[in-house]
Every structure is written in C-alpha cells, then in structure tokens.
VOGU-3710 file (C-alpha; in Angstrom, 3 decimals, decimal comma):
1> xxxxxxxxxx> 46,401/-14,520/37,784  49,972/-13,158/38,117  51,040/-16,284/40,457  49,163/-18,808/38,063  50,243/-17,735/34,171  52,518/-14,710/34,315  55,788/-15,874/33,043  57,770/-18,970/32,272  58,523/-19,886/35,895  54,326/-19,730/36,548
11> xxxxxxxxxx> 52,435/-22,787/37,750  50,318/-23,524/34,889  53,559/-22,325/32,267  55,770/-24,659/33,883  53,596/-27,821/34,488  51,705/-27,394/30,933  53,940/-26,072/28,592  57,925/-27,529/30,507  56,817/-30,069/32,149  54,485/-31,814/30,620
21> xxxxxxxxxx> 54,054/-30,388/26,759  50,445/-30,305/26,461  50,179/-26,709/25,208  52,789/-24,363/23,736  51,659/-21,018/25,727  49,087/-20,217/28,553  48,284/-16,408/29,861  46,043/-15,478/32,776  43,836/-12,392/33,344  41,353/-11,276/35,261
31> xxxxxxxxxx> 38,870/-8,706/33,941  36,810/-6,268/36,256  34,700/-3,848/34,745  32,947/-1,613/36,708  29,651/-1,306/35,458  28,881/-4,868/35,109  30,312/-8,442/35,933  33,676/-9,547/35,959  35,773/-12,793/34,743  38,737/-14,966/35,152
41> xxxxxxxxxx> 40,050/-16,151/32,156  43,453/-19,116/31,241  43,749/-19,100/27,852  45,745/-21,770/26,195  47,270/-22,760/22,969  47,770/-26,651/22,219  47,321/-29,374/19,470  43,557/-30,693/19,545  44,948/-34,239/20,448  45,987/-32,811/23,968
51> xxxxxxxxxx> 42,928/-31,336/24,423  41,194/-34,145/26,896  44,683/-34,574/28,983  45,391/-30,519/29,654  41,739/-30,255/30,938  42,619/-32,642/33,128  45,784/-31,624/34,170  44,338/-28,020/34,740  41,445/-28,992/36,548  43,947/-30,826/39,052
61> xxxxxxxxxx> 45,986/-28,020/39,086  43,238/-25,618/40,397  41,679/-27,966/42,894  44,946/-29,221/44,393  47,548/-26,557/44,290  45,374/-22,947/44,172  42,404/-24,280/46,357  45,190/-25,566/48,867  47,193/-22,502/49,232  49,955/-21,937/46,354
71> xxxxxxxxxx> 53,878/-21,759/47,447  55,093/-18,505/49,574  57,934/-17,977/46,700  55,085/-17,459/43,708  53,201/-15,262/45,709  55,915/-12,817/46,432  56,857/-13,351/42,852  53,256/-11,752/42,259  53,568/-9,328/43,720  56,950/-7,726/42,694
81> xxxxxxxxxx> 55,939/-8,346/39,074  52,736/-6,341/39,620  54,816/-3,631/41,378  57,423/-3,686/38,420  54,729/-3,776/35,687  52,977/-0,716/37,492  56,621/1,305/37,320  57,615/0,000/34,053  54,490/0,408/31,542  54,673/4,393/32,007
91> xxxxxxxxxx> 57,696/3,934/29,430  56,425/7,732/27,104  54,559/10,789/27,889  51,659/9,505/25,794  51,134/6,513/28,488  51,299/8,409/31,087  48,528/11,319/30,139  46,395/8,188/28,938  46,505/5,971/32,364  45,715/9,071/34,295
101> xxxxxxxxxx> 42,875/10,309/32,127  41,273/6,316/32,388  42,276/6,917/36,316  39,939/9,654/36,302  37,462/8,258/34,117  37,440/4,753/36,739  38,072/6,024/40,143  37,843/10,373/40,424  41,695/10,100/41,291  44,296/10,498/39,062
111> xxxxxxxxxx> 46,351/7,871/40,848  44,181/5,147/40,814  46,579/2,153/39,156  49,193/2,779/41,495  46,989/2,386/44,537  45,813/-0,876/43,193  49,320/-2,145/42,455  50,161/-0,925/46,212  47,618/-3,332/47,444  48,423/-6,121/46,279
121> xxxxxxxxxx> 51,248/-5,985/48,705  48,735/-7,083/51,656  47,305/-10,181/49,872  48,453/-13,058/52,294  48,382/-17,161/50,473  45,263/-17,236/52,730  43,266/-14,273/50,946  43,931/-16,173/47,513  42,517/-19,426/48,345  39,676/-18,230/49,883
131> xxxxxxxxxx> 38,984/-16,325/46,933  39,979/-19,328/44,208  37,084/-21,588/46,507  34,380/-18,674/46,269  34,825/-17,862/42,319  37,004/-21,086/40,643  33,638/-23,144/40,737  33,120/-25,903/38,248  29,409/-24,554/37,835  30,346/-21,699/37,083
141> xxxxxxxxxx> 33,119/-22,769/34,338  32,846/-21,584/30,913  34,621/-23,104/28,140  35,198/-21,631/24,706  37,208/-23,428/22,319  38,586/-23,361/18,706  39,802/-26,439/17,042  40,405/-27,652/13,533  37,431/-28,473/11,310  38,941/-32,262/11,502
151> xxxxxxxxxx> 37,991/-33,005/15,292  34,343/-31,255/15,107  33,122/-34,395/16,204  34,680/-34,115/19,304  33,479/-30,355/19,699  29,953/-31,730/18,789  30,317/-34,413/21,735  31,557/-32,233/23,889  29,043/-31,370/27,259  28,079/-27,752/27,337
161> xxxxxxxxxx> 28,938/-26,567/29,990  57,999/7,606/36,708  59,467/10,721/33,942  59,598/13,611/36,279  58,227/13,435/39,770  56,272/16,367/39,049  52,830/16,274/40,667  49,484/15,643/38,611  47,971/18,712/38,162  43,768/18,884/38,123
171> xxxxxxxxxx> 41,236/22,169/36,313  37,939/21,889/36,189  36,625/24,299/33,449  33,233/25,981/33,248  32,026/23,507/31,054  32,633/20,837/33,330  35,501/19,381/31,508  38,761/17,838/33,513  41,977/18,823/32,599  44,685/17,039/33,648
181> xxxxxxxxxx> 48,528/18,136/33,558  51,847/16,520/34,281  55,085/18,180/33,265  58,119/16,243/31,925  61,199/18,081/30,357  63,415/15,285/29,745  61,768/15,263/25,964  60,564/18,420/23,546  57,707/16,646/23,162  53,722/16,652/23,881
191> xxxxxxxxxx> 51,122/14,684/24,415  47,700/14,927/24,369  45,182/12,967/25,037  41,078/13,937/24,797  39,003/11,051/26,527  35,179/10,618/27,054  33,075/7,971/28,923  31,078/6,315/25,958  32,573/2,674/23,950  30,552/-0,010/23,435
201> xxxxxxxxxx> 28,534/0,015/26,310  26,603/3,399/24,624  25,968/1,193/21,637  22,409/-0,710/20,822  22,749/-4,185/18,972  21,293/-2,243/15,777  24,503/0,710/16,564  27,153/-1,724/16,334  30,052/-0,847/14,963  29,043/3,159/14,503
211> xxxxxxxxxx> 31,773/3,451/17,916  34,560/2,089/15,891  33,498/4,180/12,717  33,847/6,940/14,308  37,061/6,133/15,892  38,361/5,399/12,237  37,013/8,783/10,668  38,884/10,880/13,194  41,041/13,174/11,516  39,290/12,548/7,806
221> xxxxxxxxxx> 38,162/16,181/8,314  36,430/18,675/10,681  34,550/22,043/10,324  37,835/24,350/9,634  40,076/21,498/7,903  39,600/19,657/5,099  41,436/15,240/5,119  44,208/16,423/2,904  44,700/19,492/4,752  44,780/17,619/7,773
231> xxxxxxxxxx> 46,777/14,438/7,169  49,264/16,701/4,988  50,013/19,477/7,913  50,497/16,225/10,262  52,786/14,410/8,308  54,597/17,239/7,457  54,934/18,385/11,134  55,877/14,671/12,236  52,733/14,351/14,177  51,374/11,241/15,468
241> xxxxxxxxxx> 47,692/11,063/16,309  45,171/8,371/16,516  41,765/7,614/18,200  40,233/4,786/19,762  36,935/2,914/21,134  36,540/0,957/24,329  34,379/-0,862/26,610  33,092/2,710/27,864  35,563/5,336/26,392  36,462/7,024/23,221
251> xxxxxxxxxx> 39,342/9,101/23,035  42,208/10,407/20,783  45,604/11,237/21,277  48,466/13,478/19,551  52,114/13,415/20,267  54,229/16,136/18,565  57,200/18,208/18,994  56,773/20,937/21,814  57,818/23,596/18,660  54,788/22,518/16,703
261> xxxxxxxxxx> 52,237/22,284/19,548  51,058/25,417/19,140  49,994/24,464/15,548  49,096/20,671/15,927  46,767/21,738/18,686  43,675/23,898/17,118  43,307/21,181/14,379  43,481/18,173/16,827  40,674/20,020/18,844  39,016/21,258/15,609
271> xxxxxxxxxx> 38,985/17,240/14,433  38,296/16,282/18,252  35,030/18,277/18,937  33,663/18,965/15,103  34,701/16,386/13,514  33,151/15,491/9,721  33,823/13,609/7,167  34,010/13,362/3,475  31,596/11,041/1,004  34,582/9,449/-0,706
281> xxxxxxxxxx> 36,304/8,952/2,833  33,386/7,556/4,594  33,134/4,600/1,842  36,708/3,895/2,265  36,490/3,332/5,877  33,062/1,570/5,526  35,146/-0,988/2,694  37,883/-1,385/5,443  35,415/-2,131/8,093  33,847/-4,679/5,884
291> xxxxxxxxxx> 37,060/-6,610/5,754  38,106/-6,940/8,915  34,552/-8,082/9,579  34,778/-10,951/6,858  38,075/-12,020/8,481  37,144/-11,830/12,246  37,345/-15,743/12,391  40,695/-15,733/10,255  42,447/-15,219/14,249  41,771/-18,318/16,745
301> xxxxxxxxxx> 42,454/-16,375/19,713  40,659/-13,063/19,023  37,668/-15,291/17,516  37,821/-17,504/20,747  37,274/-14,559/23,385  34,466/-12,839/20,985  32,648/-16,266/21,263  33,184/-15,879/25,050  32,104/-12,832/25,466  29,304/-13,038/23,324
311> xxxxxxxxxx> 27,866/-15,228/25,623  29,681/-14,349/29,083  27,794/-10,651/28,424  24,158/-11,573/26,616  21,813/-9,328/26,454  24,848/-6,525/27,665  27,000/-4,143/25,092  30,221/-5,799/26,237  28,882/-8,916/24,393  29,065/-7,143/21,105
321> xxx> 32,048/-6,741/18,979  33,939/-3,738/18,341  34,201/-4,158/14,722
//
C-alpha cells in the first residue's frame, strides 16, 4: 500500500495523476481487522469520462509492475515512511495514551504498533509479489463507484463484478480493569483516556446507531452532575474531552491542565461510568443524528466506502454504518 499510493512520487500517484492525468488523487490502504476479514482498497478521484481508460491503466499497473516485483528504490521508500509515520504520529500526550490503550485492546502489549512498523523492515520485493499474486485477484475485485447522475447509463451497463522515554507502566485492578501509565513532563498537562472493547461489532441491525448515540451523549450529564454543570466547569477549566465509537471500541478522552486534574477527573469518571442524560438533550442529539443521516450521500467518498462495506461485510456489524 505504502509503495503503491503513499505520496506524490508513488506508482499509481505518478503514472495516474503526473503522468498521465486520468485522476486528480489516489490513496492506498489496507484494512485488517482482527475479528473478521480484511481488504485492500485504491481509492481514486477522476472525471467520469476517464473512467474506462484509468481502469485500464490500473489493471496494467497491478499485473505488470506489482505482480512482477516493484523497483528496490520504492520499497525502501516504504519502508522508511512507515518507520517515520510510526515516530511521527505520537505528536501529544493524548495520542500517545490512546495508541497504547488500542495496543492493549489488539495485541495484550502495550507496544504493539511499533513492533509492526519494525517488521516491515524484513519484507524483501519477493514477499510483496507473492503476496499481490495470492490476494490482487480479478475474482476477487470489488468495485464501488460514484459518478454523476448524467453517466448512469454507463453505471447501469456496467458488469457487476517519542515525549519522554519513560517506560509504559501496566496495573491490573481488582476489578479487572488495565491501567496504563506513561509519564511526560515536558507539558503541565494530562491526558486521559477510558477505552472499552464494544463499537459496532456489539450492535444488531435493529441497534444501529444506539453506539454513536451514546458516544454523542457523553458528558450531557451523569449521576452527580447535571449538562450545564458539566459543560460549564469544563469550559471554564479549559478542558477538552470527547468520546468516540469504533469498529469494536468506545472510549473517551480528557486533556486538561495538570493543576485542574484533580478536579476534571471525578466528573470525567462520574460522566464515564454513570453516565445519563437529559429529555431535552437526548432530542437534540437525536435531531443532529437525523441530519447527518439525511446527508450521508451529500460526501462521494465517505458514501463510496459505506456502499463497499455494506456489501464487503453482509450479514457482519462492520457492514453497518456508524451513524
């Protein structure tokens, strides 16, 4: 993925989007849950009129140059930019407690992303072609496109087809629950961040959307604090909190000032673990839900991969949406 789409000196950027001008921007991923099957995915953006010649040009691409071993200088290039992104995305305090809590959560180690940037140091050309001729199968292509209402009739004809080098420190409590620590005193600042297994994939097709709800009503109120009381003492204190809902995780975060930890805290974990909410807030948040579900098709590419995965994961919670 990194060799293929990451950046503007990237096969497909520079043949595509340079070379040829068939599409204004490509990316490359590869997803790998855990619990279920994974995918590679090229998305690209380009005027529907291109559409026949860049499928072209891409299927060449993958046949010829990835199924035939790519160039020595792109796969080193893949590799340092893994290493870099690895070193570099641990920018604040709050990134840090979150990639070792989902560390946890993935693997039982708290250093999990680093070992799998580390190996990617031992892929050889060799290991990548053998694995672009066992998965990058025609058969098993999947194509999910967008285009403008005025070339339906060719969608309709279409075949289906580091801070401190302190060290990560681990509790166990007596109620089972994992506490992680890592110190860093180059800021006066904490964060704090309270993560469970659960997201989407706890979610029926009749629950959909209660994961997100939930996510939105954090901090609208608890069993000690009232919204107002809590919104006003965070704002006040400078506070930032927040909570969100995965694939298989929920979890919310706080960052404050180390002088107002010791107040922040009881009402985050008061919000966290008791959480409630009020009649008049719950309608607001149901209204705001209702939007963004009336203008899920307003965004091509977020539209395009909830098509995808809608039918990449039927009959699984990863094909629902998380609105």
């Amino acid at each position: 993925a990194y060799a293929l789409g990451n950046g503007r000196q990237s096969v497909l950027y520079k043949e595509l989007v340079e070379n040829r001008k068939l599409a204004y921007s490509v990316s490359v991923s590869s997803h790998t849950p855990r619990e279920t099957n994974g995918y590679f995915e090229i998305f690209v953006e380009y005027d529907a009129q291109n559409r026949d010649e860049l499928k072209r040009v891409l299927d060449e691409i993958i046949d010829v140059r990835l199924k035939k071993r790519l160039a020595k200088d792109r796969v080193n290039a893949a590799k340092k930019q893994k290493r870099s992104e690895e070193a570099l995305q641990s920018a604040s305090i709050s990134q840090v407690v979150e990639k070792v809590s989902l560390s946890m959560l993935y693997s039982n180690r708290t250093d999990f992303f680093e070992y799998y940037a580390n190996r990617f140091e031992n892929v050889s050309r060799d290991d990548i072609q053998e694995v672009a001729k066992k998965y990058l199968l025609k058969t098993k292509l999947v194509e999910t496109e967008v285009l403008p209402k005025s070339f339906k009739s060719v969608l309709n004809n279409k075949k289906e087809s580091e801070f401190s080098k302190s060290a990560v420190q681990e509790y166990k409590l007596e109620n089972g629950i994992h506490v992680i620590l890592k110190q860093d005193k180059s800021l006066p600042k904490v964060s704090m961040t309270v993560m469970t297994r659960g997201g989407i994939r706890e979610e029926l097709e009749t629950q959909n959307g209660l994961g997100y709800m939930s996510a939105q009503a954090f901090g609208k109120g608890s069993r000690r604090y009232s919204k107002d009381r809590f919104e006003s003492s965070f704002e006040e204190l400078g506070v930032k909190y927040y909570a969100k809902f995965g694939n298989n995780t929920w979890y919310a975060n706080m960052n404050t000032l180390t002088e107002y930890f010791s107040v922040a805290l009881p009402m985050f974990l008061d919000a966290t673990l008791y959480g409630s909410i009020e009649e008049d807030a719950f309608k607001e948040i149901q209204r705001q839900q209702l939007k963004k579900i009336r203008s899920r098709e307003d965004h091509w590419r977020s539209h395009t991969q909830a098509l995808f995965l809608n039918w990449f994961y039927s009959g699984h919670p990863y094909g629902n949406p998380k609105i």
